[in-house]
N, C-alpha and C positions, 0 to 999 in steps of 0.2 A: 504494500500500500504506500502510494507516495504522498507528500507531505500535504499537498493541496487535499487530497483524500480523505487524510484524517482530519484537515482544517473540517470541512465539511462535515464530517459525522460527528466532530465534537461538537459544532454547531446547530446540529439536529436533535442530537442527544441533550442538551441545552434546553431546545423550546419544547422537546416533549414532555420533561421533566417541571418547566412553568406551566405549560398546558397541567401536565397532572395535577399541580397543585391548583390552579386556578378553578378545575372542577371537583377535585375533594375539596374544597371551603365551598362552591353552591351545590353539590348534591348534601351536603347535612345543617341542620339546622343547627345554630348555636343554642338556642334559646331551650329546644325538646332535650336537646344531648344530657348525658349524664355523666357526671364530674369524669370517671374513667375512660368514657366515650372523649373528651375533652380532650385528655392528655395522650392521649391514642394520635389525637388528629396532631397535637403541638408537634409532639417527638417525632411524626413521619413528617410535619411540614418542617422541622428542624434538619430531620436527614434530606430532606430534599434541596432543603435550600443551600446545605452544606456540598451536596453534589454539584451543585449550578456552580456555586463558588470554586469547586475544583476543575469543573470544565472550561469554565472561564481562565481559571490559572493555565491550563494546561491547552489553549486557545490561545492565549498572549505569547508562551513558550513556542508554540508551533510558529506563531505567524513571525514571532524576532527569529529563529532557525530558517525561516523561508527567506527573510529579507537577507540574511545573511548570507545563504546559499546564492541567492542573487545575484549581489554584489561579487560574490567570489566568482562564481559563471561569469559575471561579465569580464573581470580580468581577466580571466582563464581565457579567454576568447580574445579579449586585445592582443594579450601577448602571442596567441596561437598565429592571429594575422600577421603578428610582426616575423615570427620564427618563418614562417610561408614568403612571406619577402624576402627577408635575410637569403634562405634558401634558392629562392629567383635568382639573387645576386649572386651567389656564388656558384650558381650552375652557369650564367653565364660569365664570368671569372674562369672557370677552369677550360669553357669552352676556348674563349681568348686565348689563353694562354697553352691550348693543344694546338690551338690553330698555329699559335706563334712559332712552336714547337718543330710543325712538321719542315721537311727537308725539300728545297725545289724544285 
């Protein structure tokens, strides 16, 4: 899986997770709920929120890893142009200089 990839499915994994919570708080009533029914809902809206928060972390980490990959591709790539020049030049260097070489 490449990194765009997983940007993506942390991202999904993200809104499913708000979706969840957003309809466990309107499927139950606060008002009918019973004190243990209450704390039921807090501690999974707690682990929920705590997952958001880690995919967010783990969102931020991929996307500075991508810029970064980035950046290194694009050197990687300038310099690749210049080594392909370079190499132009010296092929026709050697050619010259076999030319120069031969006998008349």
């Amino acid at each position: 899986m490449n990194l765009e990839e997983r940007i993506e499915q942390l991202e999904k994994q993200k809104e499913i997770l708000k979706t969840s919570i957003r309809n466990f708080q309107k499927n139950r009533s606060l008002d009918t709920m019973d004190e243990v029914g209450y704390r039921e809902l807090q501690e999974k809206n707690k682990k929920l929120q705590e997952r958001i928060d880690e995919l967010d972390n783990s969102l931020s980490i991929a996307l500075e890893v991508n810029e970064s990959h980035q950046r290194y591709n694009g050197k990687l790539q300038t310099r690749l142009t210049e080594v392909e020049e370079d190499n132009k030049k010296l092929a026709i260097q050697i050619q010259d200089l076999t030319k120069s070489k031969k006998p008349f």
